[in-house]
C-alpha positions, 0 to 999 in steps of 0.5 A: 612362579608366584608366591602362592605356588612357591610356598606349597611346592610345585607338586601340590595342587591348591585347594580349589584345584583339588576340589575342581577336579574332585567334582570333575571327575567325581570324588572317591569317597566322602573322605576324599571330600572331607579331606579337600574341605578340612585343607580349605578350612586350615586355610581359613577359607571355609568357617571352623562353624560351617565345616562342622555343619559338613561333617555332621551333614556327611555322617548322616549320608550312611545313616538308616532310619532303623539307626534314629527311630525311637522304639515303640516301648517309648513312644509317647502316644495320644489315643484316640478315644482319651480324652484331651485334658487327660493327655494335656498334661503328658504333652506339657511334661514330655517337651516332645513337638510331635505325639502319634494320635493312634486308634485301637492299637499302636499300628492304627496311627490316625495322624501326627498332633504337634504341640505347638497346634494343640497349646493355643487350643487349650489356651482359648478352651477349644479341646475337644476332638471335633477341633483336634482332628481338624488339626492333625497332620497326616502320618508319613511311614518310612521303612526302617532300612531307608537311607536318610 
């Protein structure tokens, strides 16, 4: 018997064993995986910093969309019909990357302005609507009870 398999006990398996038939046979649950990963990780054999990074990634597998999505009341919008050095300013203050561009009411979204394609158009003088649209990214929809 090696040393390896006398230290666990000949009725444990190793974790590459566990893990192997895991995958194999499908594991149960995600806590039947976690739990192969944490006995890897007390090993020494998966980073401290990639195991949170698995856990994190586990957790967003039950999460819906409804559960991440910023509600409307406080949205940070751009309309259509202001004007950019009006809207500038908000864009600077909110720190957010990324502003729905709507038409007439919050349901009619035109597209998506991402900041970082609107500052160097404020930097150079170029706001204006003509050069804006050129840069607008398209809208994605996603229902609420869409699984992440």
């Amino acid at each position: 018997m090696s040393d390896d398999q006398s230290s666990r006990g000949q009725g444990s398996k190793s974790w590459l064993e566990r893990i192997s038939q895991a995958f194999s046979g499908g594991p149960e649950s995600v806590e039947d995986v976690l739990e192969i990963l944490r006995d890897a990780e007390s090993q020494n054999i998966i980073d401290t910093d990639a195991m949170s990074i698995i856990e994190g990634a586990m957790q967003v597998i039950d999460m819906r969309v409804d559960e991440i999505m910023i509600p409307r009341s406080q949205m940070t919008t751009v309309k259509a019909s202001q004007d950019p050095k009006e809207f500038l300013p908000e864009v600077i203050d909110t720190a957010h990357s990324r502003f729905p561009v709507i038409g007439e009411s919050q349901d009619d979204v035109i597209g998506v302005l991402l900041a970082k394609d609107l500052l160097p158009l404020a930097l150079n003088n170029d706001l204006n609507w003509n050069r804006i649209r050129e840069i607008l990214r398209p809208p994605t929809f996603v229902p609420e009870s869409k699984r992440l």
